[in-house]
N, C-alpha and C positions, 0 to 999 in steps of 0.2 A: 138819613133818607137815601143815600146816594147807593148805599150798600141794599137797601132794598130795594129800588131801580135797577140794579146789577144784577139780583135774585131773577127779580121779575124778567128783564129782560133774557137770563139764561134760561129757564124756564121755559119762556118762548123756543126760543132754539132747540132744546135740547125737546121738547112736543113735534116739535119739526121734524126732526132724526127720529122719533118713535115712528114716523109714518111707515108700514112697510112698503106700500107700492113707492118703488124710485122714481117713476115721471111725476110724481104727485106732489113727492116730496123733493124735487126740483123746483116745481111750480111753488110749492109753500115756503122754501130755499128763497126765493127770490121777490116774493110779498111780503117776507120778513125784514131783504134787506132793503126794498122801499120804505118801509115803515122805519128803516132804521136811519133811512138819510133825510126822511122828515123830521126825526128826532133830532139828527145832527144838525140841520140847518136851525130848529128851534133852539138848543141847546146855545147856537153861535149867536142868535138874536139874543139869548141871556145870556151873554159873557162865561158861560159857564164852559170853560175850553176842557176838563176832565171829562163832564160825561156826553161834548162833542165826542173825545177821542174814543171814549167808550162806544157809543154807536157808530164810528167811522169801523172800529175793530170788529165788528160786529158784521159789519157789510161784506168785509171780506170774507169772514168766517163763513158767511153763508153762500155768495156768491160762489164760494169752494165747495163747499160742500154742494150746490148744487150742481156743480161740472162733475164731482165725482158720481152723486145719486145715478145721474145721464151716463156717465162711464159703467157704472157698475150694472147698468140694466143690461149689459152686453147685445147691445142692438146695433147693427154699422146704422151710423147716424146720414149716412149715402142711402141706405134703403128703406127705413124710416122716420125721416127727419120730422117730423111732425114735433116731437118735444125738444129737439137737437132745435130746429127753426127757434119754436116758441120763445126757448131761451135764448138764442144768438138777438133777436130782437129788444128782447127786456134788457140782455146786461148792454146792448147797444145804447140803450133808454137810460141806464144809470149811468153807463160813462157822460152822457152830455149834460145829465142832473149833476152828474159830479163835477163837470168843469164850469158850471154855475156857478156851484158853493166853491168852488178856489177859485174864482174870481171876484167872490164877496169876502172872503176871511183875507185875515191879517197874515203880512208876511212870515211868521211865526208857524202858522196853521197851518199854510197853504203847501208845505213840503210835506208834510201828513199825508193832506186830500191830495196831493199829487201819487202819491204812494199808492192809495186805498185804486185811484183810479187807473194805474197801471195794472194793476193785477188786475179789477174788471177788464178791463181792456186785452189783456191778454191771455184770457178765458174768452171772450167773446171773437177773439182772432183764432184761436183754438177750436172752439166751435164752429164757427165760419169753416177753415179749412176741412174740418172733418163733413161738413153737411159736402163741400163743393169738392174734396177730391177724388181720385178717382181710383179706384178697387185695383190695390199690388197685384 
């Protein structure tokens, strides 16, 4: 079953990446990897710590890909911030979901979720910088 969870869920992802417009496909970037730290928190209620880790991987995957979709739109996120915003708020949103869940999982886990939520975190500091600084 787990192997076809795995299917399913890259499937997800990989329908995400067919989007062509890029803000869109940020925005689906990033309902994907809400949907994926629901999973993982369910996954830590069923003892099931593989396919936690599976959706903690998952998080990131997309969290990334949705920093790159916003890069690749080639927009200064200074004169358009509108989806540069959008997203600095959501991954702001997951990082405090995520130091929820590493403060409920076991010390074993919690170096994972520590993991997954630095890199959101420093895509959302990323973001930030690029909405607030100021044109070289």
């Amino acid at each position: 079953m787990s192997w076809l969870l795995m299917l399913v869920l890259a499937l997800d992802l990989s329908s995400v990446k067919l989007e062509p417009n890029l803000e869109r496909r940020s925005d689906l970037a990033l309902d994907h990897a809400n949907e994926e730290l629901d999973a993982a928190r369910d996954a830590f209620n069923a003892n099931d710590a593989p396919k936690m880790q599976t959706a903690l991987e998952e998080i990131t995957e997309s969290v990334n890909l949705s920093y790159q979709s916003l890069l690749d739109t080639g927009k200064d996120a200074r004169r358009n911030p509108k989806f540069f915003k959008r997203a600095e708020l959501r991954t702001r949103d997951l990082v405090r979901r995520l130091e929820g869940l590493e403060h409920l999982v076991d010390v074993d886990s919690r170096a994972y979720v520590d993991k997954v939520k630095d890199r959101v975190s420093e895509v959302h500091d990323d973001l930030l910088k690029s909405i607030m600084s100021k044109k070289k």
